[in-house]
Each structure stands twice: as C-alpha cells, then as structure tokens.
C-alpha positions in Angstrom: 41.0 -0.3 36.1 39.7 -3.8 36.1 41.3 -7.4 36.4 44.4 -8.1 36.0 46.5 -10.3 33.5 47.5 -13.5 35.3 51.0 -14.7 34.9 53.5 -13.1 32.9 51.3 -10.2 32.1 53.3 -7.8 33.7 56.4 -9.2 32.1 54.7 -8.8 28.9 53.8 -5.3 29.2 57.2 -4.2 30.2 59.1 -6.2 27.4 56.7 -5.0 25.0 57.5 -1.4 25.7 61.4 -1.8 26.1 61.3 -3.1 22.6 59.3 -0.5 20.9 62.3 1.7 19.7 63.8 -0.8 18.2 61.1 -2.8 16.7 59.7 0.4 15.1 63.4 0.6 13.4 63.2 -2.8 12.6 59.5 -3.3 11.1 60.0 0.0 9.1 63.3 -1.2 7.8 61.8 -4.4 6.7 58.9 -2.3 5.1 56.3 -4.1 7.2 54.4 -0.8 8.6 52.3 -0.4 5.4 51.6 -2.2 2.8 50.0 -1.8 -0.5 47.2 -3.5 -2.8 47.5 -4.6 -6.2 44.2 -3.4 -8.4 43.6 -4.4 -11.8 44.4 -2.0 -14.7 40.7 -0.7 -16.1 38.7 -1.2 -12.6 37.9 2.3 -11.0 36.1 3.2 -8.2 32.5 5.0 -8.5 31.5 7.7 -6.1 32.7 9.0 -3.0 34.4 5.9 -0.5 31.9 4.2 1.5 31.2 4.3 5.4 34.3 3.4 7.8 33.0 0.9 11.2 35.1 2.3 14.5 36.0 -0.5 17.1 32.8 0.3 19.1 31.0 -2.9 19.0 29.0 -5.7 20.7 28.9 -9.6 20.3 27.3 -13.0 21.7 28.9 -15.9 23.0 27.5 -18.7 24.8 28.5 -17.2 28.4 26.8 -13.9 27.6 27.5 -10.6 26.0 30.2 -8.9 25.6 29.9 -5.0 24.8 33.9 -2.9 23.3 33.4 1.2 23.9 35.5 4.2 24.9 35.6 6.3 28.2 37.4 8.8 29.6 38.5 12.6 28.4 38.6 14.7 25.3 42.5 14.7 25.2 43.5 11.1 23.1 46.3 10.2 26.0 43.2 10.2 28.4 40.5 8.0 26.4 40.7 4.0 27.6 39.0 1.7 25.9 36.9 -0.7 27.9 35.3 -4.4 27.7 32.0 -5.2 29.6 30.5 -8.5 29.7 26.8 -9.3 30.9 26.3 -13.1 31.7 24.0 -14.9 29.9 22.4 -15.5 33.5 22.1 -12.3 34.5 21.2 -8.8 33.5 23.7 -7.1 35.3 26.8 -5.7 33.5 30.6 -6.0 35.0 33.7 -4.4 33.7 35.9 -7.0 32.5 38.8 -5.2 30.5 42.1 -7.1 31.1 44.5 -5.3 32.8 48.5 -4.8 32.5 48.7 -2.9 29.2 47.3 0.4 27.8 44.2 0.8 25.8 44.3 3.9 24.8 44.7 2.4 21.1 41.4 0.8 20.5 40.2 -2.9 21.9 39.1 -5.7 19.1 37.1 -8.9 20.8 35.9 -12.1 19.2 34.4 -14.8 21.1 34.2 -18.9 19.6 33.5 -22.1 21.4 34.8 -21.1 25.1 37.3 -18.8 23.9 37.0 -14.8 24.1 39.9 -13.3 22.8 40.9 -9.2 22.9 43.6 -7.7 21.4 45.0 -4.1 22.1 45.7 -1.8 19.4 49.3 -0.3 19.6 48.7 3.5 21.2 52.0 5.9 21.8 55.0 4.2 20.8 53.7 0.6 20.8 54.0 -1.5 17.9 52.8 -4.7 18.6 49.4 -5.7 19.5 49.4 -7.8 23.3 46.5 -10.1 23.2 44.4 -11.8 26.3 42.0 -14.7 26.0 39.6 -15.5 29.0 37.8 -19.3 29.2 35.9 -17.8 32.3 33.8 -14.5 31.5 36.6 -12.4 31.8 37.4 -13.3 35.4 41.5 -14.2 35.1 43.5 -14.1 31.2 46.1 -15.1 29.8 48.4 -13.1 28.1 49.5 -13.3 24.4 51.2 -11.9 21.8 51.1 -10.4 18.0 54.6 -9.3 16.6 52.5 -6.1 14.6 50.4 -4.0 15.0 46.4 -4.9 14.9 44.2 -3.7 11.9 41.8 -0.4 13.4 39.1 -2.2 12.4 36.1 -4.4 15.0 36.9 -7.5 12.5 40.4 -7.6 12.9 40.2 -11.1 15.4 38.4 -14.5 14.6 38.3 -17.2 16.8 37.0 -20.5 16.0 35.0 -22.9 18.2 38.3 -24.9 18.7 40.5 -21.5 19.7 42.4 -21.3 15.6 42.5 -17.4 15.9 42.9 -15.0 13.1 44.6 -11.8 13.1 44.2 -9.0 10.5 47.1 -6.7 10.7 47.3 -3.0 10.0 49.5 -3.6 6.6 46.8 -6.4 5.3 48.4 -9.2 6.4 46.2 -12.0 8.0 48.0 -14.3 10.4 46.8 -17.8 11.6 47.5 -19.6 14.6 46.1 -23.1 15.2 44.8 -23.2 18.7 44.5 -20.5 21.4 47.7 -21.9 23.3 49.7 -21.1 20.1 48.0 -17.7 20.7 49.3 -17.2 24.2 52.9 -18.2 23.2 52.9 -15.9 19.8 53.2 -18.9 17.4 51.5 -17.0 14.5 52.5 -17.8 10.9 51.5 -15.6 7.6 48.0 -16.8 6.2 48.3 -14.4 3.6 49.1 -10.5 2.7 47.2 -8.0 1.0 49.3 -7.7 -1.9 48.7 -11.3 -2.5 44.8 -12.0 -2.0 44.2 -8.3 -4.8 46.4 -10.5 -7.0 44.5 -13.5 -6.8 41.9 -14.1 -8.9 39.0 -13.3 -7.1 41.3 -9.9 -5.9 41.5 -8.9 -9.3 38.1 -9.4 -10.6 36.5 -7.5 -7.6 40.0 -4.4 -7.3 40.7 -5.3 -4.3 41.5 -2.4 -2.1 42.3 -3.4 1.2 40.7 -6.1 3.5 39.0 -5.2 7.0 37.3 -7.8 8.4 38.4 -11.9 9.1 36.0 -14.9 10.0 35.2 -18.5 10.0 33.1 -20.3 7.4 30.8 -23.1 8.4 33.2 -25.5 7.2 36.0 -23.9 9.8 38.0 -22.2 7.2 39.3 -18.8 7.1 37.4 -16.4 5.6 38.0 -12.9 4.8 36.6 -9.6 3.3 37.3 -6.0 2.4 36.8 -3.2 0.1 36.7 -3.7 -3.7 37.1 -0.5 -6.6 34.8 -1.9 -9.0 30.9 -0.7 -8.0 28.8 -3.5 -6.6 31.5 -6.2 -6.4 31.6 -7.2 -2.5 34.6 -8.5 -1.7 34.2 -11.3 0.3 36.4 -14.9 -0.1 36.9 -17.6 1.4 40.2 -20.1 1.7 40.1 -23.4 0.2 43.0 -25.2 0.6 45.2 -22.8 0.1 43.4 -20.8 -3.0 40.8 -18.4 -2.3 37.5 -18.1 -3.7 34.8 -15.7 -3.8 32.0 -16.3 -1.6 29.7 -15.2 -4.7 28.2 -12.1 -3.2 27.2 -8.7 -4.7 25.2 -5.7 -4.3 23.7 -3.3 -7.2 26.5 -2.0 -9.0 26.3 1.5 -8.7 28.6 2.2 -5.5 32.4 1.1 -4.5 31.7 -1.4 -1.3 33.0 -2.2 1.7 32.9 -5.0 4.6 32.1 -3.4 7.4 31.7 -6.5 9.4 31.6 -10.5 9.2 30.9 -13.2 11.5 30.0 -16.4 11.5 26.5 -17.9 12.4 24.4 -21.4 12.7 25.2 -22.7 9.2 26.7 -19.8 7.5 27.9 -16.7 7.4 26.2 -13.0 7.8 28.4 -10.0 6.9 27.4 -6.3 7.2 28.4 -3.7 4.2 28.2 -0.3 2.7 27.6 0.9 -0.7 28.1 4.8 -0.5 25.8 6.1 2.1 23.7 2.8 2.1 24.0 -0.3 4.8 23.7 -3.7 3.9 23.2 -6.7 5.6 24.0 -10.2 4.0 23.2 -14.0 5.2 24.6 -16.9 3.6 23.5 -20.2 3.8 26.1 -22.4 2.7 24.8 -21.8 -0.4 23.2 -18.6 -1.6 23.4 -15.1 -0.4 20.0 -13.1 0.9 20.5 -9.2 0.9 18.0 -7.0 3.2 17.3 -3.4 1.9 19.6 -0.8 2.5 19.0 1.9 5.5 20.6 4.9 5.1 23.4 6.4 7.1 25.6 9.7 6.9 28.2 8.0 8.7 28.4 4.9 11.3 29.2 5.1 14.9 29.1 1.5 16.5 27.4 -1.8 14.7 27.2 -5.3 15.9 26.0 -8.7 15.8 23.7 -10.2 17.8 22.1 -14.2 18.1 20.0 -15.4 15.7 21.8 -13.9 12.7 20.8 -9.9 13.8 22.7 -7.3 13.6 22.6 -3.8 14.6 23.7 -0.2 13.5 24.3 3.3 15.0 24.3 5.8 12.4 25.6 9.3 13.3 22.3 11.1 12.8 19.1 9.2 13.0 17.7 6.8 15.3 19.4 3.1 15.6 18.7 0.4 13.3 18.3 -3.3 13.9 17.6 -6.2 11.3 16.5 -9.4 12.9 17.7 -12.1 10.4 17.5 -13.4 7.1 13.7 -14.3 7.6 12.8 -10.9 8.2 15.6 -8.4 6.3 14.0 -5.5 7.0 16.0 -2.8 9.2 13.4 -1.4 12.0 14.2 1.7 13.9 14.6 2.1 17.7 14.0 5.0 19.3 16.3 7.6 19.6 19.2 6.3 21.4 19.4 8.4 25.1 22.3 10.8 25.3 26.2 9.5 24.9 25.2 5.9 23.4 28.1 4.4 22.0 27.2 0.9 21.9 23.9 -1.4 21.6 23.7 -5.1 23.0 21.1 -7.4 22.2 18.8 -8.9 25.0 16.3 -11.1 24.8 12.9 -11.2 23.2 14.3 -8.8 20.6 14.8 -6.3 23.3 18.1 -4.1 23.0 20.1 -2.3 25.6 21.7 1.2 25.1 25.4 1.5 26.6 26.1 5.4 27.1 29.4 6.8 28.2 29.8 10.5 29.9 33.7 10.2 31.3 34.4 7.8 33.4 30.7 7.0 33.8 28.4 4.2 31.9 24.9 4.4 31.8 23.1 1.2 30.8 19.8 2.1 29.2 17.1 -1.1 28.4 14.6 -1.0 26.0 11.1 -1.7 27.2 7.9 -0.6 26.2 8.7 1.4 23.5 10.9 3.6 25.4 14.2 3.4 27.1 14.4 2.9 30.6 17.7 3.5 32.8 18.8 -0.2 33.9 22.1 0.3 36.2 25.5 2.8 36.2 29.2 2.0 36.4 31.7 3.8 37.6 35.0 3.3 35.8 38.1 4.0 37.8 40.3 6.3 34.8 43.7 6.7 35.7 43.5 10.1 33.9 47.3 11.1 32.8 48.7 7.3 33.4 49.4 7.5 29.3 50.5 10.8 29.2 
C-alpha cells in the first residue's frame, strides 16, 4: 500500500505473528494485559467521564507535516490506517505509511529533531506493537520493536530531538529508550507503571486514573499526563530524577479531567484537555501555566498540534475549532468541515487544510478565502480482505 520497511522488516512481521499465540499466553500469565491504578480513599469523581481523543491526528516537524487517519470499509478487518506527509517545500501530499505489517489497529506518530517515529497498534491476534522510524520524510524505515501492546491513544509515542523515545503501553506502563537505534533493536526498559505514578505523590493528590498521553519537557525529561478523579485537578507531571512532580496545572474544579493531548513546544509545553463536555487548551512556559476558554464539544473526532504553539479540534457536531497560541487563547471556528473530514493540518499563514476520506479515496480540501477549496485526491491502493 505504500513503501516498504527496509531490512529485516519482513522478518519482523513474520516473527511477530508466529509469536502471538504464545506471547498472548505468556503476557496474560504474567498479568501484563491490564493493569490497574491506585486512587486515594475520599477522592471521587464528579459528573459524567470526560471526552476520549481517537488516533486521528496531525503534527509538525521540521521536514513538513505529517497527517494519521483511517480508510477503507465499514467491516473493522477492512479499515487500514494510513500516514501522509506534505513537505515543508511543497503543498502536495504523498502517502507515506510504512509497509510490512498490518494497520488495521490504529497508527500513533511523533516526530523530534530528525526523527519521525510510528508505531502500529496490535489488531487480530497481535500483541506487540512493531515500530518504524524514517530520518528521510518517510521515504525508506527502519524497523523496530515494542514487546506490548501500544496505548489506543495519539500520545502514546514521544520522541526527543536526540531520538530518546517514549512508549505508553496499553496497561499504563511508560517505557524509555535512550536513542532511536535502541528503538530499532527493542532495547526498551520500564520508566514507570501506572500503579506506581497514582501512588506517588502527585498520583494521589490528583486520583490518578489512568495516564494517556507522554512528552518531553524543555529540559528533555519525560513528561507525562492522564486522567485524574478529583474535579479540576489536571493531571500532568513531570520526572525529575527519578521522582515525579506535578507540572502545577489546573482547571475550575467542577469536572473530572482528562489529557487529551501533550506535546512539547519552543520553551515549554502545551497540552490539550477536557473537563466534561468542555476543551481546554494549556501553554506552559517553563514557569506558569495560561488556560484559553473552553469550546464546547459533544464528543471529539480528531485534534492536533500545529507550529507556533496551536492546536486544533474536530468536535463531532459543530464546525472545527482552532486556537492559535498562548498570545491569542481564544478558539475561532472554521467553517464547516467538507464531507468525510477526518483530519486537519496546519498550513501556513494560519490557513488549515481539511483531509476527507470516502474508501480508499482522500480528498485534500484547503482553506482559502473563507471557504474550502478542493486542493488534490489520492488514491489509496486497499488490499480489501488481506486482514481477514
């Protein structure tokens, strides 16, 4: 459907499912499949649980943007998720997915320094996540390896601007590996588990539920974030050393909350949260947090990050949302999104282009004038029934 893996990717896919059976056996007889929080006796949460974030996403690197959404059928063995990458040079998007091992799971893509990195979700029988990081827009990749499953969430991988790579795992666990080569060979190493950042102390204070998104500070350490039971606390903390800290940021109390997304930007960190039906976003600058208003959503289909500290949001119903930065925190609404948007990727000038998907078909719509114009189409090649 796209490139392929170079190398041992094919090696990789084949060992990966001839192990499944048994490392299903083995990972649920070591009770690593799910895990389980630790909350505080006396915090509850308050109203119904706040808004979920699919894997449908977009990001910025410095060789251009890179854009994660679904195509394909109705019937789950016949939807393949897909990367697309415009160059920074160019407006003109390619189809960059890595090839050699299903996507029927879900794709999660984080970009730092040269370094874009994509893991694939397990799907079927899998139970590991393969991983592929590209130093060259997507145009050859090397394979790589997690030993569990990926977290279903967009902010399950961080990579740093010198290739250290988080993992979030679908148990809680956050794993660490020191440079992208230690990525490709599967050198990963516990950071630290669920169970143990809701006991820490800034777990406890805030309930700690579950954690769903991993980043970088300024300062290059690990970062990470989740959903908290007591109303208002955000639960976002950083590791220092070995201890982690809360990053100090909170919302009216009122409403459980919950990370839908963090990422690192010049000098700080911006994150992306709900509170019930509301979405947040939040800048820090090193040293204080700034909080635009909320915008309301009944649910959320796609959000991202864009330069410059924006972000973006697809809400179910409603037309999209876009906050430029801490400067200006106010959300502005596009116009209605054309039909089958499932993802929105920042241009420039504050323009914004509309990715649509009907089957194997995407629609790239750009934003001009007040109005969405049709920009180019891209014919997937689905191997309908190749998962079946």
């Amino acid at each position: 459907m796209s490139r392929r893996l170079t190398g041992a990717a094919a090696v990789l896919a084949c060992t990966v499912l001839a192990c499944t059976v048994l490392a299903c056996a083995v990972l649920a007889g070591a009770g690593l499949i799910a895990g389980c929080g630790a909350q505080p006796s006396g915090v509850t949460g308050a109203g119904p649980p706040p808004l979920t974030a699919p894997l449908s996403t977009s990001l910025v690197t410095a060789q251009g943007t890179w854009a994660v959404g679904v195509m394909g059928g109705a019937d789950p063995g016949n939807k393949f998720w897909q990367l697309f990458f415009r160059p920074a040079t160019s407006g003109r998007w390619l189809l960059a997915t890595p090839q050699g091992v299903a996507s029927n799971g879900g794709l999660v893509a984080a970009g730092g320094g040269a370094y874009l990195v994509v893991g694939f979700r397990p799907s079927q029988n899998l139970a590991f996540s393969p991983l592929a990081t590209s130093t060259d827009t997507g145009r050859n990749w090397t394979p790589g390896l997690l030993d569990a499953g990926l977290a279903d969430t967009p902010g399950a991988i961080a990579v740093g601007p010198s290739g250290r790579t988080l993992a979030l795992l679908r148990d809680g666990t956050i794993e660490a590996v020191p440079t992208a080569g230690d990525a490709a060979a599967g050198r990963w190493a516990p950071l630290t588990t669920l169970k143990a950042l809701a006991a820490s102390a800034p777990g406890r204070a805030c309930g700690l539920e579950g954690v769903t998104a991993v980043s970088f500070g300024p300062d290059q350490n690990p970062m990470a974030a989740g959903i908290c039971a007591r109303p208002g606390a955000a639960g976002v903390f950083t590791d220092a050393g070995g201890t982690w800290r809360p990053a100090g940021l909170a919302l009216p109390a009122g409403s459980r909350v919950r990370v839908l997304g963090l990422t690192a930007i010049a000098g700080g960190t911006l994150a992306l949260l709900a509170a019930g039906t509301s979405v947040f976003a939040a800048w820090r600058d090193g040293t204080r947090w700034t909080v635009s208003g909320p915008v309301t959503a009944d649910g959320v289909r796609a959000l991202g990050f864009g330069p410059g500290g924006s972000a973006w949001l697809l809400p179910d119903r409603g037309r999209p949302q876009t906050v430029a930065g801490a400067a200006d925190r106010a959300w502005r609404a596009l116009p209605p999104g054309p039909a089958g948007t499932q993802v929105l990727a920042p241009g420039t000038g504050g323009s914004y282009d509309a990715l649509a998907v009907a089957g194997s078909r995407l629609t790239v719509w750009r934003l001009a004038g007040g109005a969405w114009a049709r920009a180019q189409q891209i014919t997937v090649p689905i191997q309908y029934g190749s998962s079946g």
